[in-house]
C-alpha positions as CSV (number, residue, x, y, z in Angstrom):
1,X,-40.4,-50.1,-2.2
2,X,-38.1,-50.6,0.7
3,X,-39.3,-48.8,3.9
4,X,-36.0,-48.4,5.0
5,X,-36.0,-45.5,2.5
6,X,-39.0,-43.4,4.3
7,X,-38.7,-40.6,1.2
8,X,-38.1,-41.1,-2.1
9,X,-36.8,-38.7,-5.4
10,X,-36.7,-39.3,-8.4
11,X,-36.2,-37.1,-11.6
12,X,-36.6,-37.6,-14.7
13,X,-33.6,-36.6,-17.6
14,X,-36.4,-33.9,-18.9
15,X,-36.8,-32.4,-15.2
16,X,-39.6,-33.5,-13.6
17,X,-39.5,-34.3,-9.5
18,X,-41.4,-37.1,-8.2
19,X,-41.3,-37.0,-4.4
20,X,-43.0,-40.1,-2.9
21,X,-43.6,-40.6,0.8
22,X,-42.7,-44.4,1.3
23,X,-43.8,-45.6,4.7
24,X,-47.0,-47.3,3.0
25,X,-47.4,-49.6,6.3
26,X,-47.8,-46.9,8.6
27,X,-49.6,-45.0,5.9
28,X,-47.2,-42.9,5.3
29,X,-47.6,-41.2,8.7
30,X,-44.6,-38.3,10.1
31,X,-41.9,-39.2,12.2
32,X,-38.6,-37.4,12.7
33,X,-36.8,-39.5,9.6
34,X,-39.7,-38.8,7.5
35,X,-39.2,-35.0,8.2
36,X,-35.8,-34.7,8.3
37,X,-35.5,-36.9,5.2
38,X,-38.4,-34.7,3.2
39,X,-36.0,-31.4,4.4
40,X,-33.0,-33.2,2.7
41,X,-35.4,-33.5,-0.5
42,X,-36.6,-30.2,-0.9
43,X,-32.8,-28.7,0.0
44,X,-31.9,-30.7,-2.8
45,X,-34.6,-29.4,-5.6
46,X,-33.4,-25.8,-4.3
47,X,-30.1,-26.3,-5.3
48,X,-31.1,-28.0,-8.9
49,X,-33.8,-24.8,-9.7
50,X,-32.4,-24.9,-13.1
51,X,-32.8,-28.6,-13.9
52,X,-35.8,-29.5,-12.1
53,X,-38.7,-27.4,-13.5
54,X,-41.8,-29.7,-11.7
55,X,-41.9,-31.1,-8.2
56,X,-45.3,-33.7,-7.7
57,X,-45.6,-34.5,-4.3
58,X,-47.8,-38.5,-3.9
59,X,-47.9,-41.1,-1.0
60,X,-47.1,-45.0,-1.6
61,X,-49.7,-47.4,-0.9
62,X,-53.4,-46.4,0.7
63,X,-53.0,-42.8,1.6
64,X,-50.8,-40.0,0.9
65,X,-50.5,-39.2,4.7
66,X,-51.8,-40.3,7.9
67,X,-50.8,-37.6,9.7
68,X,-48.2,-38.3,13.2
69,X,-46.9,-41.5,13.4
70,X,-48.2,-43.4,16.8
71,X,-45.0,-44.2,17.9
72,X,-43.4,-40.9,17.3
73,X,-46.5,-39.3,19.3
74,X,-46.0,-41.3,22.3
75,X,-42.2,-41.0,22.6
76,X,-43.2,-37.0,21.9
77,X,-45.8,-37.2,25.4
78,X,-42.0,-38.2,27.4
79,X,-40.7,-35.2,26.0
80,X,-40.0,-32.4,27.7
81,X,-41.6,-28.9,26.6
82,X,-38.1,-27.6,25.0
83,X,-37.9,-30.6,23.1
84,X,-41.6,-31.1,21.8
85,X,-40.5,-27.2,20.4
86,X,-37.5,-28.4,18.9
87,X,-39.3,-31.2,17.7
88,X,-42.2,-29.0,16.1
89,X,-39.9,-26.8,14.8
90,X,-38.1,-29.3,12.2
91,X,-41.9,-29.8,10.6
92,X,-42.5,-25.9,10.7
93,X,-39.1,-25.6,8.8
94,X,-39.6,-28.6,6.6
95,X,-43.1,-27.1,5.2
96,X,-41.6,-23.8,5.1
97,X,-39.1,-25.1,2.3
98,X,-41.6,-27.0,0.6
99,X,-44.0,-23.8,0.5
100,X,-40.6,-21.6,-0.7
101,X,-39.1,-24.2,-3.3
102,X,-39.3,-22.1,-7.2
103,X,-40.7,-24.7,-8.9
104,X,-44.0,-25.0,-9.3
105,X,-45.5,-28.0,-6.3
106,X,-48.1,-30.3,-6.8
107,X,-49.6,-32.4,-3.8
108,X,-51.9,-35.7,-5.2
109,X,-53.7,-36.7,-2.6
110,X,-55.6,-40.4,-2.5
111,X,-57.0,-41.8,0.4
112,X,-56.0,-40.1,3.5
113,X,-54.3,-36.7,4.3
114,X,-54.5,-35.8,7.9
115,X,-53.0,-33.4,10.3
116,X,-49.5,-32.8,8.8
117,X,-50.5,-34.6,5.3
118,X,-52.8,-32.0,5.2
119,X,-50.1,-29.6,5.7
120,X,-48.3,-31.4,3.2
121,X,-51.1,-30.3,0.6
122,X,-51.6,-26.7,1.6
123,X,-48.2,-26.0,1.6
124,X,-48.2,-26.9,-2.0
125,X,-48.9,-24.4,-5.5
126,X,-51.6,-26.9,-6.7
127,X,-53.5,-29.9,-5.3
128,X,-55.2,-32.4,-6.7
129,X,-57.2,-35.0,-4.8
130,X,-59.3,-38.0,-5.1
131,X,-62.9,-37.0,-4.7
132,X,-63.4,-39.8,-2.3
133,X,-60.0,-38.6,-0.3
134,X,-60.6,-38.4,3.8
135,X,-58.5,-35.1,4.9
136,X,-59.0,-33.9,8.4
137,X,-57.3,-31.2,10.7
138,X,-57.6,-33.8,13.5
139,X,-55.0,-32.6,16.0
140,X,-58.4,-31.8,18.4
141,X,-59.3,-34.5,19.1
142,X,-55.7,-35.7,20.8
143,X,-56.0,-32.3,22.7
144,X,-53.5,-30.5,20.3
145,X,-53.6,-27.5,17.6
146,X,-52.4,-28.2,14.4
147,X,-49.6,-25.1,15.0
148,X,-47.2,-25.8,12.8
149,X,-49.7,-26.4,9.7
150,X,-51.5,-23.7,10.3
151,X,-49.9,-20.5,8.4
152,X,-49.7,-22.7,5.0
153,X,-53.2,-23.7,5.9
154,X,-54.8,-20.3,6.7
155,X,-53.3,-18.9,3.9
156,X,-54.8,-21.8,1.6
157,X,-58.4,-21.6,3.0
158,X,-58.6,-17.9,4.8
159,X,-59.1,-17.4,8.3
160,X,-63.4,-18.5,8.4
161,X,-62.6,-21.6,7.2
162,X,-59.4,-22.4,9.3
163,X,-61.3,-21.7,12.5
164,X,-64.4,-24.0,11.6
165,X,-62.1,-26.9,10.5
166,X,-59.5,-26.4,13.1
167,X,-61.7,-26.4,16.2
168,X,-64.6,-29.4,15.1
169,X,-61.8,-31.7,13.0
170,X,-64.4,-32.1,11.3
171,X,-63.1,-34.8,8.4
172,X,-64.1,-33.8,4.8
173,X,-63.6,-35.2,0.9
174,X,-61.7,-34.2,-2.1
175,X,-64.5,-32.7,-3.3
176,X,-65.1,-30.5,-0.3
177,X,-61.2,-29.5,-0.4
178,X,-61.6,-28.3,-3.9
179,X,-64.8,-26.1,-2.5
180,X,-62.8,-24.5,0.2
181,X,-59.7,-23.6,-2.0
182,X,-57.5,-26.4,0.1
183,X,-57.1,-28.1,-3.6
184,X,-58.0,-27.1,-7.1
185,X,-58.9,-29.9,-8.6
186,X,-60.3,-33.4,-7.4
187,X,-60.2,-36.8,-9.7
188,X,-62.0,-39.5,-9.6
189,X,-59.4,-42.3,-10.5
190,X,-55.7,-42.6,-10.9
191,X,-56.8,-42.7,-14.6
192,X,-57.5,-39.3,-14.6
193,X,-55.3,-38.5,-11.5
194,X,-52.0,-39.4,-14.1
195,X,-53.9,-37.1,-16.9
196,X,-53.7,-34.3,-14.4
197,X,-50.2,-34.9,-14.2
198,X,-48.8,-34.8,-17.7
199,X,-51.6,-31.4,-17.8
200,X,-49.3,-29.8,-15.1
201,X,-46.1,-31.2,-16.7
202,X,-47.4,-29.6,-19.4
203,X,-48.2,-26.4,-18.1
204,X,-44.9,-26.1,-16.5
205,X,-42.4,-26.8,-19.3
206,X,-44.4,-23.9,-21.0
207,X,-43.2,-21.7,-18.4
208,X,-39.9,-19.7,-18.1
209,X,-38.7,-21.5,-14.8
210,X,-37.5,-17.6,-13.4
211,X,-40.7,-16.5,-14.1
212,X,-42.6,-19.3,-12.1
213,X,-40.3,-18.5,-9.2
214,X,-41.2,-14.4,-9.3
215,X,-44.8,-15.1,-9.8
216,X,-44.9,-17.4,-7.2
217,X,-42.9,-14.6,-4.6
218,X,-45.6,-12.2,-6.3
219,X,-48.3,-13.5,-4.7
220,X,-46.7,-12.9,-1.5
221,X,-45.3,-10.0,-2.4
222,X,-48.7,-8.3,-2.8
223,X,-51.6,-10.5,-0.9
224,X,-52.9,-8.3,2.1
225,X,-51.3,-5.1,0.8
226,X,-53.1,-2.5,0.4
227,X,-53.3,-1.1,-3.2
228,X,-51.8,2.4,-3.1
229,X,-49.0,3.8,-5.1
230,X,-46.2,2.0,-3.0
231,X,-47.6,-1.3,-4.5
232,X,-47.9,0.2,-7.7
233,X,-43.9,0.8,-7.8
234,X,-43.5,-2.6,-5.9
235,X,-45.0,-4.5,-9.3
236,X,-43.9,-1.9,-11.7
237,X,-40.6,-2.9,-10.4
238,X,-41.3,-6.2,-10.5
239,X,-42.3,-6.8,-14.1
240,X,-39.5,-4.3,-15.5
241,X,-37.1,-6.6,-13.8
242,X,-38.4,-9.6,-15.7
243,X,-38.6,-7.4,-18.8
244,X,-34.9,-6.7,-18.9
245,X,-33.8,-10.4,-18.0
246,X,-32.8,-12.8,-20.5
247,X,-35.7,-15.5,-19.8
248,X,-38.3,-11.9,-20.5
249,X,-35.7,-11.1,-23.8
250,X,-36.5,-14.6,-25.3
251,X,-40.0,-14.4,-24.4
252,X,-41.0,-11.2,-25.8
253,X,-38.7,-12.4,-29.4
254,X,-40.3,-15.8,-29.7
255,X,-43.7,-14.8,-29.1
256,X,-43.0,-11.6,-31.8
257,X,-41.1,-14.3,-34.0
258,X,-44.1,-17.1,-33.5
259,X,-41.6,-19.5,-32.2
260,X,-41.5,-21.6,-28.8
261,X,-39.1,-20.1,-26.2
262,X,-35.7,-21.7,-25.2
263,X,-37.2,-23.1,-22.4
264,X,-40.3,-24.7,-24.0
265,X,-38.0,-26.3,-27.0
C-alpha cells in the first residue's frame, strides 16, 4: 500500500465497500487529506446506494486509528481560532456523512482507535473490535474536548457513559467497548474478525437495501420521542410507505411464494 494514497475503496462486482485507512506509518492518525479524502469516499458510496449494499470500515497496519496526526496538531496550535473552527468543521462534516450513508456501516477495529478513530467507530451501524483493542477518548489530556466526536459518541454510549470517559480519558479494551454499547461485538483474532465479516455481508445481502436505509432513519426518527399518538401516525406512516413500494411488493410475494427476494437472488 502506497501512503501517498491516505484512503483507500474498493468494491467488489457483488457490492461490497471496503474502506481502508492507509497511513499505516503514522498509524493511521487524521490529518486534513485523511479527512477530506474519507468525505470524497463516503460522497462516493452515497451516489452508488444501489450498487453498494455494505460499507466495512478497517485500518492498514497496527491500528485502525491513532487519533490526530502530530504534525497536523502542531500546525493546528499556529492556527488562528476561525480556522481551528473551519478545521474542526471538515471532521464534524466528514462523520456526519459516514453516520448518514444508507448502507449498512461496519467499523473493525484492531489495535488502537483514539480520539477521532473512536469517532470513526461510533459513527458507524455496527462495530466489531479486537478484545485486546486500546480505544480512548484522549483529547483531555492535550487540554481539548473531543467536540466534534461527541454527538455520534453520546448517541452510541448515552450521556453517563460519555461524561465518565470524556472527562478521565480513561483508555479501555474491545471487550469493555462491547459492554458500553460503543461496539457490538469483539473478536479475538482476525480469524474470527474475517468470519464476522462474511456474517455481516451476509446479513446485508438479505436485506432490501431501501429498507436498510428507512430502518436506519427510523431509529432517528423515533429515539427520544415521546410515545403518544403523533408517533403512532409517524410509524404508521412509515411502514405503509414501505408497504406500497416495490422493494415491500417483492417482499411480501416472495416470502408468501417461499422464494428469496430480487434482492437476495
Amino acid at each position: 500500500m502506497s501512503e501517498e494514497t491516505p484512503v483507500l475503496l474498493d468494491v467488489s462486482p457483488a457490492g461490497v465497500a471496503v474502506v481502508t485507512l492507509n497511513r499505516p506509518d503514522k498509524h493511521n492518525a487524521f490529518n486534513a487529506e485523511v479527512i477530506s479524502a474519507l468525505s470524497d469516499v463516503f460522497e462516493t458510496l452515497r451516489a452508488n446506494e444501489d450498487e453498494v449494499r455494505i460499507v466495512f470500515l478497517r485500518g492498514s497496519g497496527k491500528s485502525f486509528s491513532a487519533g490526530a496526526d502530530l504534525d497536523w496538531m502542531k500546525a493546528a496550535a499556529l492556527y488562528t481560532e476561525a480556522d481551528n473552527e473551519e478545521d474542526a468543521l471538515a471532521l464534524a462534516n466528514m462523520l456526519r456523512k459516514l453516520y448518514e450513508l444508507p448502507q449498512l456501516t461496519v467499523a473493525l477495529v484492531h489495535g488502537a482507535a483514539m480520539g477521532g478513530g473512536a469517532g470513526l467507530l461510533a459513527a458507524c451501524d455496527v462495530g466489531v473490535v479486537m478484545k485486546d483493542a486500546t480505544i480512548r477518548f484522549s483529547e483531555v489530556r492535550l487540554g481539548l474536548t473531543p467536540a466534534t466526536i461527541s454527538p455520534f459518541v453520546v448517541r452510541a454510549i448515552g450521556p453517563k457513559w460519555s461524561r465518565a470517559l470524556f472527562a478521565s480519558g480513561e483508555g479501555f479494551d474491545g471487550a469493555f467497548a462491547e459492554k458500553i454499547g460503543l461496539a457490538q461485538y469483539t473478536v479475538e483474532n482476525m480469524e474470527e474478525m474475517t468470519a464476522m465479516e462474511e456474517h455481516l455481508a451476509k446479513l446485508a445481502f438479505a436485506a432490501a437495501p431501501g429498507a436498510v436505509a428507512d430502518a436506519k432513519q427510523l431509529v432517528d426518527d423515533v429515539y427520544g420521542r415521546e410515545i403518544d399518538h403523533g408517533l403512532g401516525v409517524h410509524t404508521a406512516k412509515a411502514i405503509a410507505k414501505r408497504r406500497a413500494c416495490e422493494q415491500g411488493k417483492e417482499g411480501l410475494s416472495a416470502f408468501l411464494e417461499r422464494r428469496k427476494p430480487s434482492w437476495a437472488e
